[in-house]
DSSP file (Angstrom, degrees, kcal/mol; ACC not computed):
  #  RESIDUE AA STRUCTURE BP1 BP2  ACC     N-H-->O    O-->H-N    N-H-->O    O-->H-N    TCO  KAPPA ALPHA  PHI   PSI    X-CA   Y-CA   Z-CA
    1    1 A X              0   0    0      0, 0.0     2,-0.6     0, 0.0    65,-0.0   0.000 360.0 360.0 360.0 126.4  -13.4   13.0   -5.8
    2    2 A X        -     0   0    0      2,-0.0     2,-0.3     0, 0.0    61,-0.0  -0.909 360.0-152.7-127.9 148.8  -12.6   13.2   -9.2
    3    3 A X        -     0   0    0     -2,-0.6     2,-0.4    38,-0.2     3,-0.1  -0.655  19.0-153.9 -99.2 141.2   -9.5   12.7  -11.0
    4    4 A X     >  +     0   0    0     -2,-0.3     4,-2.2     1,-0.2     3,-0.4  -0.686  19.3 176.4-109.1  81.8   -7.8   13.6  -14.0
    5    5 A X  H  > S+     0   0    0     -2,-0.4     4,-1.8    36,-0.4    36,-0.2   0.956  76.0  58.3 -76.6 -46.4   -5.5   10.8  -14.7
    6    6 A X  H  > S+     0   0    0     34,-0.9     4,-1.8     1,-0.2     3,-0.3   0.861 106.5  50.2 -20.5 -60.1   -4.2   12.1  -17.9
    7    7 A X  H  > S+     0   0    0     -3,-0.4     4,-2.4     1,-0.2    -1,-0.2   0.946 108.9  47.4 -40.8 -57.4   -3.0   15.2  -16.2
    8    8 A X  H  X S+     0   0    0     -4,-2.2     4,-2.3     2,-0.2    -1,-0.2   0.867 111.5  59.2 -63.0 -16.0   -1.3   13.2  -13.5
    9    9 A X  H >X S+     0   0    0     -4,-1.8     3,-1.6    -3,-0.3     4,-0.8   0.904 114.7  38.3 -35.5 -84.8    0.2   11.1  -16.8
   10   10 A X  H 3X S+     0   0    0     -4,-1.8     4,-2.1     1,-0.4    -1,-0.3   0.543 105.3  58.8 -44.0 -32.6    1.5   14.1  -17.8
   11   11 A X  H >X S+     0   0    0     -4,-2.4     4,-2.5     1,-0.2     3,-1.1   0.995 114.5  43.6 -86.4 -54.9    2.6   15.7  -14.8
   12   12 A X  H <X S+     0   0    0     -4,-2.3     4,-4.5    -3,-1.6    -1,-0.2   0.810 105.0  56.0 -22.8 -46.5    4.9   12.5  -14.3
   13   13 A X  H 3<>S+     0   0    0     -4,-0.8     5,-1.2     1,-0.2    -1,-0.2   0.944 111.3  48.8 -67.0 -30.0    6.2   12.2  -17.7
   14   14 A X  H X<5S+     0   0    0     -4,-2.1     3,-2.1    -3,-1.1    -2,-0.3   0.955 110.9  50.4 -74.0 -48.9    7.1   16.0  -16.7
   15   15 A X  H 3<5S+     0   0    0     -4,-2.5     2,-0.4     1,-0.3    -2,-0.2   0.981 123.6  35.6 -30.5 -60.4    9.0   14.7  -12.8
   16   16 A X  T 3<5S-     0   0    0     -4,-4.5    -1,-0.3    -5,-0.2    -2,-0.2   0.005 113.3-121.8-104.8  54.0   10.7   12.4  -14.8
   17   17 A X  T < 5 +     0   0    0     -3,-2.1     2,-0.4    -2,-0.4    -3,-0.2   0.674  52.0 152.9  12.7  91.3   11.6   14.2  -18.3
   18   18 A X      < -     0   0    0     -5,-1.2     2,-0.2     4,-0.0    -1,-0.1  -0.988  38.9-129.7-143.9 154.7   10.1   12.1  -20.5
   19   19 A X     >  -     0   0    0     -2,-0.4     4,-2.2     1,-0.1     5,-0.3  -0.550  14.5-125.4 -96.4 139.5    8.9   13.1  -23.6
   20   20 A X  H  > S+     0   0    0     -2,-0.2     4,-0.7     2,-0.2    -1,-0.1   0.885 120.5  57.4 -46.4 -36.6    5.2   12.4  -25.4
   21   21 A X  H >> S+     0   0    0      2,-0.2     3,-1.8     1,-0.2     4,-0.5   0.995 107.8  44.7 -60.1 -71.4    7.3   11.0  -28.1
   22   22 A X  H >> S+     0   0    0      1,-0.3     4,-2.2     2,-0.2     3,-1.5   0.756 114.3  50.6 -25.2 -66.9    8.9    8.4  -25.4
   23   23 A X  H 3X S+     0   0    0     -4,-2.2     4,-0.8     1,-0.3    -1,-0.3   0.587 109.7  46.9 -62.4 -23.2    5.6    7.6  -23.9
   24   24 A X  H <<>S+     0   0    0     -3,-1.8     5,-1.2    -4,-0.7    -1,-0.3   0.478 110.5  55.7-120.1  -6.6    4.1    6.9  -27.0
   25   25 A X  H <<5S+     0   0    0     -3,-1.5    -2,-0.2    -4,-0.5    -3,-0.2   0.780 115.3  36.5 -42.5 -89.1    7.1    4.7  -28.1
   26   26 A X  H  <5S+     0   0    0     -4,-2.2    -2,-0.2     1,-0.2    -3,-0.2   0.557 113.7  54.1 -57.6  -6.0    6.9    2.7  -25.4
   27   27 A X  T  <5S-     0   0    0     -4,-0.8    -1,-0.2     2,-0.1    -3,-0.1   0.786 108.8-130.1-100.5 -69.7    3.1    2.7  -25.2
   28   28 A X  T   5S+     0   0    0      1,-0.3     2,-0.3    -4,-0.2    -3,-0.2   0.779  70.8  99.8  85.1  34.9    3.4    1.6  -29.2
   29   29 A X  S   <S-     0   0    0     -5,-1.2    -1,-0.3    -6,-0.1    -2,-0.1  -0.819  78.7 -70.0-125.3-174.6    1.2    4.0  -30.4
   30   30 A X     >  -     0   0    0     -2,-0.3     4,-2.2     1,-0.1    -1,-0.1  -0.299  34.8-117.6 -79.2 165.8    1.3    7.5  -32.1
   31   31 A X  H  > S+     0   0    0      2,-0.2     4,-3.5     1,-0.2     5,-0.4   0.976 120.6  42.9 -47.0 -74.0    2.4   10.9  -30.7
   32   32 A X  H  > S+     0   0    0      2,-0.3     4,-0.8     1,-0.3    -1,-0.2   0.682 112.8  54.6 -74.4 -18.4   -1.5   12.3  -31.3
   33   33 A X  H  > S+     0   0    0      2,-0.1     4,-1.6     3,-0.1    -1,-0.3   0.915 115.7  37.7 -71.8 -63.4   -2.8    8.9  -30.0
   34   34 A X  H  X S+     0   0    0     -4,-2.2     4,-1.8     2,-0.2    -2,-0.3   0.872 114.4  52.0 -54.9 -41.4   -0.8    9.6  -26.9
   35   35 A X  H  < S+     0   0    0     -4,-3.5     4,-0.2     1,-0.2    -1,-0.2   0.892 112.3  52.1 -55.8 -39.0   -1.4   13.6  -26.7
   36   36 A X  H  < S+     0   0    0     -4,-0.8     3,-0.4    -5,-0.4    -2,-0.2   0.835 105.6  55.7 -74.8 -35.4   -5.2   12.6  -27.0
   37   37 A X  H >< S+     0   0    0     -4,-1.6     3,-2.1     1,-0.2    -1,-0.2   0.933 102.4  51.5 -29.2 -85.3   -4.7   10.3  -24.2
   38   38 A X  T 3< S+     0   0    0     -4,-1.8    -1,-0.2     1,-0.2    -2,-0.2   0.399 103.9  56.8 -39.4  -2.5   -3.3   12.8  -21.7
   39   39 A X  T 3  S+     0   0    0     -3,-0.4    -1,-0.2    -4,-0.2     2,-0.2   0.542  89.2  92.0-107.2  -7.7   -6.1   15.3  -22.1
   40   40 A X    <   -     0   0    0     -3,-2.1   -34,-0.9    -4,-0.2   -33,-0.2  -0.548  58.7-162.0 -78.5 134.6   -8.8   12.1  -21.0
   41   41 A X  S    S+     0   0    0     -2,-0.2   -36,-0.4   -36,-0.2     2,-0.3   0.001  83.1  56.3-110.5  39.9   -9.5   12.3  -17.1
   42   42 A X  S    S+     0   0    0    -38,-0.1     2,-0.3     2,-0.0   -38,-0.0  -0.929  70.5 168.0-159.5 140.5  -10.9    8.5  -17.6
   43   43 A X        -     0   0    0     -2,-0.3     2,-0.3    -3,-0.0     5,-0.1  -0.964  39.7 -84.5-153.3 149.0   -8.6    5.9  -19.2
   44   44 A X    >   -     0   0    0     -2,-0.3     3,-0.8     1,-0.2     4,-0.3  -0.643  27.9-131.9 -88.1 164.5   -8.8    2.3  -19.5
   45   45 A X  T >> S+     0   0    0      1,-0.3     3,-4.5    -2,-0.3     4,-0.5   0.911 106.7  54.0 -70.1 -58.1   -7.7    0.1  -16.9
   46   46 A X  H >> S+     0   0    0      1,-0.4     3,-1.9     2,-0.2     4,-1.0   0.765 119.1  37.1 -82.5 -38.1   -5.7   -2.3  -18.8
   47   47 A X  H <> S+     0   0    0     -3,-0.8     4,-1.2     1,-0.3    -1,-0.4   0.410 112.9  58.9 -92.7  14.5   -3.4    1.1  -20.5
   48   48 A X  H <4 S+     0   0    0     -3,-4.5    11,-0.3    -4,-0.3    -1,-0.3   0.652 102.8  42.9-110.0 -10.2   -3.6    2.5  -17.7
   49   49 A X  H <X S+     0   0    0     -3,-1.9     4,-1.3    -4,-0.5    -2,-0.2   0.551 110.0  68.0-114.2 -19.4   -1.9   -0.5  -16.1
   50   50 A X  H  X S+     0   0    0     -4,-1.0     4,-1.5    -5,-0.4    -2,-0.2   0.922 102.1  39.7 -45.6 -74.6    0.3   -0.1  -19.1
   51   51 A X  H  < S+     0   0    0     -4,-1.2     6,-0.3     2,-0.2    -2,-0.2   0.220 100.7  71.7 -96.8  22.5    1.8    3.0  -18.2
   52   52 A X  H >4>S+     0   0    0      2,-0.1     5,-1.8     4,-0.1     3,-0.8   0.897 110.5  34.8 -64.3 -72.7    2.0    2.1  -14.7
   53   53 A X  H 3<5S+     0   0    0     -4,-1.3     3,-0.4     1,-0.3    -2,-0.2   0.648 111.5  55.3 -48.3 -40.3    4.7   -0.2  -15.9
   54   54 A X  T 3<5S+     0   0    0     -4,-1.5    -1,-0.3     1,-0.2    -3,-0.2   0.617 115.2  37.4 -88.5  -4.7    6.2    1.5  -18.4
   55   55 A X  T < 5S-     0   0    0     -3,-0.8    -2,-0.2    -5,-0.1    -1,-0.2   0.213 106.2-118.9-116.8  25.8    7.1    5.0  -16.2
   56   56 A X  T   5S+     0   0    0     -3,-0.4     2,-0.4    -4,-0.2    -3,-0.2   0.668  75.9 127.5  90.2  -2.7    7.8    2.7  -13.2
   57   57 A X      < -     0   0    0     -5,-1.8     2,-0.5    -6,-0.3    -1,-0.1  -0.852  60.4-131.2-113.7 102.7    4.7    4.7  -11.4
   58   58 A X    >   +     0   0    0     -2,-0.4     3,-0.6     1,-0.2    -9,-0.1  -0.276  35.8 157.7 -50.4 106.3    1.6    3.6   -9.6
   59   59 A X  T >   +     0   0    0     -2,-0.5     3,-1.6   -11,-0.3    -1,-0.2   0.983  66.5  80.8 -69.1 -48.5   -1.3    5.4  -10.9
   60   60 A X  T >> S+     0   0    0      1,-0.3     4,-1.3     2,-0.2     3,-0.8   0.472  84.3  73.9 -60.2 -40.4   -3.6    2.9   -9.8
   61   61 A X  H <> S+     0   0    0     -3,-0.6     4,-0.7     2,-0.2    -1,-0.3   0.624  77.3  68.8 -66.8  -3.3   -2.9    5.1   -6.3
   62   62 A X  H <4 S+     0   0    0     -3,-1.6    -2,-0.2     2,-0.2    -1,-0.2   0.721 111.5  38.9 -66.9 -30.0   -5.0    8.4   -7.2
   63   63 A X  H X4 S+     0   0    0     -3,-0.8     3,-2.5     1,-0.2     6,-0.4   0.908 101.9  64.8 -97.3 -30.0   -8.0    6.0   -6.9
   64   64 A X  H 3< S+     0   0    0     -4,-1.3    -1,-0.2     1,-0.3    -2,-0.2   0.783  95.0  61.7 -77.9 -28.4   -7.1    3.9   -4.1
   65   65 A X  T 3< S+     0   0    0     -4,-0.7    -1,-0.3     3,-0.1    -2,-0.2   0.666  85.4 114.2 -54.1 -21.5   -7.3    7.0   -1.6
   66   66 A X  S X  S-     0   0    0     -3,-2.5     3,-1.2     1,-0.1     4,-0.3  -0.225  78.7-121.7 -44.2 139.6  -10.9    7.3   -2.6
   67   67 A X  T >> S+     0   0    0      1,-0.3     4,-3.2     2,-0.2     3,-1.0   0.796 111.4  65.4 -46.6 -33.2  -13.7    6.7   -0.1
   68   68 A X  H 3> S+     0   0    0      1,-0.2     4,-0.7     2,-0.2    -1,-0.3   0.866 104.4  40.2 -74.7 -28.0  -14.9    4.2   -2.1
   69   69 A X  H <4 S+     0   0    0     -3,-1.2    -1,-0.2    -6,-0.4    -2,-0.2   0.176 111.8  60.9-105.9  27.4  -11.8    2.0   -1.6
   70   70 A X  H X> S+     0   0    0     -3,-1.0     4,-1.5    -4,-0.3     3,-0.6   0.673 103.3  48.1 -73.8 -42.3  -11.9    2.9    1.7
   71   71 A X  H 3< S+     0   0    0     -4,-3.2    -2,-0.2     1,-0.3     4,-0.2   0.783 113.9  44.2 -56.0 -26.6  -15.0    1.5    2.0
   72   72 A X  T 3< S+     0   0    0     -4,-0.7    -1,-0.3    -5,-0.2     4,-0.2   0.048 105.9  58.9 -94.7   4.1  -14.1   -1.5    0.5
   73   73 A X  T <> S+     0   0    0     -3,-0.6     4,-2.5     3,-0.1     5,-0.2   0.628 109.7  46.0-121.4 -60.5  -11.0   -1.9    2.2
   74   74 A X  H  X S+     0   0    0     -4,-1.5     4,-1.0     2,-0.3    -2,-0.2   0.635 114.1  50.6 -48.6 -21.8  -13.0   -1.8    6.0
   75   75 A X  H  > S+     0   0    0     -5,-0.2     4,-3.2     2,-0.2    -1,-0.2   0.867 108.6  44.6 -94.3 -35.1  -15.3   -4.0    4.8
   76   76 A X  H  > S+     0   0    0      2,-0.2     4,-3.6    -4,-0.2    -2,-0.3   0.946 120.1  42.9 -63.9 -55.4  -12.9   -6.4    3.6
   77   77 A X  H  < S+     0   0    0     -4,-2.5    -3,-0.2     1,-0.2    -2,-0.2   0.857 113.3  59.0 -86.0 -37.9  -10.8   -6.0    7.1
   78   78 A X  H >X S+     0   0    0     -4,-1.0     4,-1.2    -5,-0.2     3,-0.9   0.953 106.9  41.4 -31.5 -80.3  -14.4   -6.1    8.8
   79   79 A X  H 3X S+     0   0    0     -4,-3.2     4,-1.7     1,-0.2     5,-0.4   0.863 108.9  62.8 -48.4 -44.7  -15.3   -9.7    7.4
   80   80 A X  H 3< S+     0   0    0     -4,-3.6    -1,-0.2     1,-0.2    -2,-0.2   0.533 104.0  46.0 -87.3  27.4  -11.6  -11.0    8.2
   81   81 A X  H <> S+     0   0    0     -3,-0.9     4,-1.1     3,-0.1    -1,-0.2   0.672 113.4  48.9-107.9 -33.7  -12.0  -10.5   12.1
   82   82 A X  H >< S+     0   0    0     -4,-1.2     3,-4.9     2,-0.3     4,-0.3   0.762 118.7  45.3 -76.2 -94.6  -15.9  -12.4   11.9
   83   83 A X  T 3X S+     0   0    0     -4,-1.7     4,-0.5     1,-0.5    -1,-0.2   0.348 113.5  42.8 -85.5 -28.9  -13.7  -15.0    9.9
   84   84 A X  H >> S+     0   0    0     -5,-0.4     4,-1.5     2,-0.2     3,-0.5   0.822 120.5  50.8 -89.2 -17.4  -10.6  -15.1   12.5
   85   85 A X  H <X S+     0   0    0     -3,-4.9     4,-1.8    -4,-1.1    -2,-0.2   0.994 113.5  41.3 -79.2 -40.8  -13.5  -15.2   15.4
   86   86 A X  H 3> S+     0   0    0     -4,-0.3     4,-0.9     2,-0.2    -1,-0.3   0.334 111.2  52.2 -79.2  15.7  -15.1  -17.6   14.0
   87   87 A X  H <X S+     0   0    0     -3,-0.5     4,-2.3    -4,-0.5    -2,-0.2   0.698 114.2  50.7 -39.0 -65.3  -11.8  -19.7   13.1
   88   88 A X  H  X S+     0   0    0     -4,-1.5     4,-2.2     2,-0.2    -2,-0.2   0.906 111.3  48.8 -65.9 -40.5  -11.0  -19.3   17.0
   89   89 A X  H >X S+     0   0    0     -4,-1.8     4,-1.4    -5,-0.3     3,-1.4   0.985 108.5  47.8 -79.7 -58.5  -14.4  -20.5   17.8
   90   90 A X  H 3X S+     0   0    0     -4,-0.9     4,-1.5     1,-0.3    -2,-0.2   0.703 116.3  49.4 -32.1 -32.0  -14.5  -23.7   15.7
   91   91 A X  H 3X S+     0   0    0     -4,-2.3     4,-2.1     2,-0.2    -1,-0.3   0.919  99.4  56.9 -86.2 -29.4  -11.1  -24.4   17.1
   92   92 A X  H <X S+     0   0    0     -4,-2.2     4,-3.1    -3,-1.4    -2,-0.2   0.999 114.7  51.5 -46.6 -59.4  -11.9  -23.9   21.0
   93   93 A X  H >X S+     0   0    0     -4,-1.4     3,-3.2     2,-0.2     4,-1.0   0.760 104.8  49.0   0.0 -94.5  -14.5  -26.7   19.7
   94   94 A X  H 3X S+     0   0    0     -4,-1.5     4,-1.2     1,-0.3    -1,-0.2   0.727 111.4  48.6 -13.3 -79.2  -12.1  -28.9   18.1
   95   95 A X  H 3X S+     0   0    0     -4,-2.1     4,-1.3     2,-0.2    -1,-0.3   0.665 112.0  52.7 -57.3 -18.7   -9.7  -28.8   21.5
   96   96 A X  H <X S+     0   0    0     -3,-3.2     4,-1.3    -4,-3.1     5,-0.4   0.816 110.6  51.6 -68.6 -87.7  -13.2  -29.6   23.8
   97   97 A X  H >X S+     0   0    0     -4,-1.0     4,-2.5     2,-0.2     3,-1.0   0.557 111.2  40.1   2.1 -98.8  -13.7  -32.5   21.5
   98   98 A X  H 3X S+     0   0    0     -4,-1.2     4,-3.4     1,-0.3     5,-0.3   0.822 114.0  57.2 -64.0 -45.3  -10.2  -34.0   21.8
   99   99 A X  H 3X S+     0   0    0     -4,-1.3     4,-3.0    -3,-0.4    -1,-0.3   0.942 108.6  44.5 -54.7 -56.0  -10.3  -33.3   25.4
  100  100 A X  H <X S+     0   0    0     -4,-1.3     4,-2.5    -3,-1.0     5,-0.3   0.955 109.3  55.9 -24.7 -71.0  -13.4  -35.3   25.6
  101  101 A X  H  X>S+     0   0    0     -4,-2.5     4,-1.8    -5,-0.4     5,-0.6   0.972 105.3  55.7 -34.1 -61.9  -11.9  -38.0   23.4
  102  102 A X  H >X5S+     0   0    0     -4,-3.4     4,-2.2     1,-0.2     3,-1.2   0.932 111.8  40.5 -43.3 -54.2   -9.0  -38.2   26.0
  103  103 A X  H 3X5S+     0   0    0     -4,-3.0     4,-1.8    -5,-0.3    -1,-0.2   0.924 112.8  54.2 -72.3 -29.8  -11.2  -38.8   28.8
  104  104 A X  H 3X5S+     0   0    0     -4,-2.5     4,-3.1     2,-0.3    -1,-0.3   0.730 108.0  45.3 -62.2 -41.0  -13.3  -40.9   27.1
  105  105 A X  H <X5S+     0   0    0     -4,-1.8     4,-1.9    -3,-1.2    -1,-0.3   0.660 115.3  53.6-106.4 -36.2  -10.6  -43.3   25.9
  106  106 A X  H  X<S+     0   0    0     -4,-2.2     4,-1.4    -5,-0.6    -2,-0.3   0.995 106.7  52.2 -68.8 -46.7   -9.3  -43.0   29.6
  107  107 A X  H  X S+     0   0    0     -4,-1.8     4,-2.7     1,-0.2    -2,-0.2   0.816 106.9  51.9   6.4 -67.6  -12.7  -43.9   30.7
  108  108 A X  H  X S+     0   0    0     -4,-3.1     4,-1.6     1,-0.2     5,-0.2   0.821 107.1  48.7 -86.2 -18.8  -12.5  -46.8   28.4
  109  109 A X  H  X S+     0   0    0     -4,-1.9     4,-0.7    -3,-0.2    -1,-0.2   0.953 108.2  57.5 -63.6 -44.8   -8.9  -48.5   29.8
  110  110 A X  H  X S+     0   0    0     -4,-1.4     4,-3.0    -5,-0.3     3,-0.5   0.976 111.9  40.4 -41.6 -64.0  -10.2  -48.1   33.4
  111  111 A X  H  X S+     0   0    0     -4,-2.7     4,-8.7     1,-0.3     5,-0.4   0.952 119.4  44.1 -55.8 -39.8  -13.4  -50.5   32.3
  112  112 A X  H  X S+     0   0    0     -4,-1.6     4,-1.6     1,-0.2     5,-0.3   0.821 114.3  50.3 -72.5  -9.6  -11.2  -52.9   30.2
  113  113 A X  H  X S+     0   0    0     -4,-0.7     4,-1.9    -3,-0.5    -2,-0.2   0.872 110.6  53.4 -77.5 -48.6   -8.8  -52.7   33.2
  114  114 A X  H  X S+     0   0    0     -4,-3.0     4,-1.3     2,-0.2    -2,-0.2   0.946 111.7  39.7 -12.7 -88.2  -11.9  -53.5   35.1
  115  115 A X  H  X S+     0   0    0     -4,-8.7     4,-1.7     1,-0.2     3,-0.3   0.944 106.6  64.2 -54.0 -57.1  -12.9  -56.7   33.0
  116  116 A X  H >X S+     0   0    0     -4,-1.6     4,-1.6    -5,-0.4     3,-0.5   0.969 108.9  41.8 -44.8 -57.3   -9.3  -57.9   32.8
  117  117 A X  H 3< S+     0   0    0     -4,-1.9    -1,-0.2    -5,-0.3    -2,-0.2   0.868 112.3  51.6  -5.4 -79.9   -9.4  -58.3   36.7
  118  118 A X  H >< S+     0   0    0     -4,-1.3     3,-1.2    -3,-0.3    -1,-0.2   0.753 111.8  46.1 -43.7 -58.8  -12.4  -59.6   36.8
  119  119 A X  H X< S+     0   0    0     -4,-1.7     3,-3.0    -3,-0.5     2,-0.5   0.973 109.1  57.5 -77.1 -79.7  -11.5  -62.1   34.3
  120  120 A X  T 3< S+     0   0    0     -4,-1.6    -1,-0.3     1,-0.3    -2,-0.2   0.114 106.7  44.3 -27.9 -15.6   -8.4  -62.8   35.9
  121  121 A X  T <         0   0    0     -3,-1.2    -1,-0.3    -2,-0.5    -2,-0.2   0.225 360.0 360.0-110.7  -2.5   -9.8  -63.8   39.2
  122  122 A X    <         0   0    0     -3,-3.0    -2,-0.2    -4,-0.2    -3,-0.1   0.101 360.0 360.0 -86.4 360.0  -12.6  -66.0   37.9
């Protein structure tokens, strides 16, 4: 899918009546620096992130509808379910462990209950 984010610039600055001059004002760069701008369907991130902020609009959303950060977004959501299964399995552990401790430490008062007895009757 390809975009022409200049055009969508422009079709904003038009939503919200704002003038090249205005954009290019707040921008801090010329009028023909700015015109030249809106005719590019490739921009750099960092102005692009620029005039997110200064017209108040995520552009930064033309792309994110893409397959590609669809893919990336499933893969991402993909990896944090193996990470919560295996979270949930390293904790069943844990709680077999401490159950184990418990008996174990019950285990070991019985014997010393044992010996004290023992001792006690000697």
């Amino acid at each position: 899918m390809s975009i022409h984010i200049g055009l969508m610039i422009w079709k904003e600055m038009k939503a919200q009546n704002m003038s090249v001059s205005t954009l290019a004002h707040a921008l801090e760069m010329g009028k023909t620096k700015t015109q030249e701008l809106l005719g590019n369907a490739n921009i750099d991130v960092a102005l692009l992130a620029r005039i997110s902020e200064v017209m108040n609009y995520n552009f930064f959303e033309y792309y994110e509808s893409g397959d590609i950060f669809s893919k990336i977004k499933n893969n991402k959501k993909q990896k944090t379910a193996e990470e919560i299964i295996r979270l949930k399995g390293l904790l069943q552990e844990k709680n077999k462990m401490l159950e184990l401790k418990e008996q174990f430490i019950k285990s070991q008062a019985q014997i010393i209950s044992l010996f004290e007895k023992q001792n006690l009757s000697i």
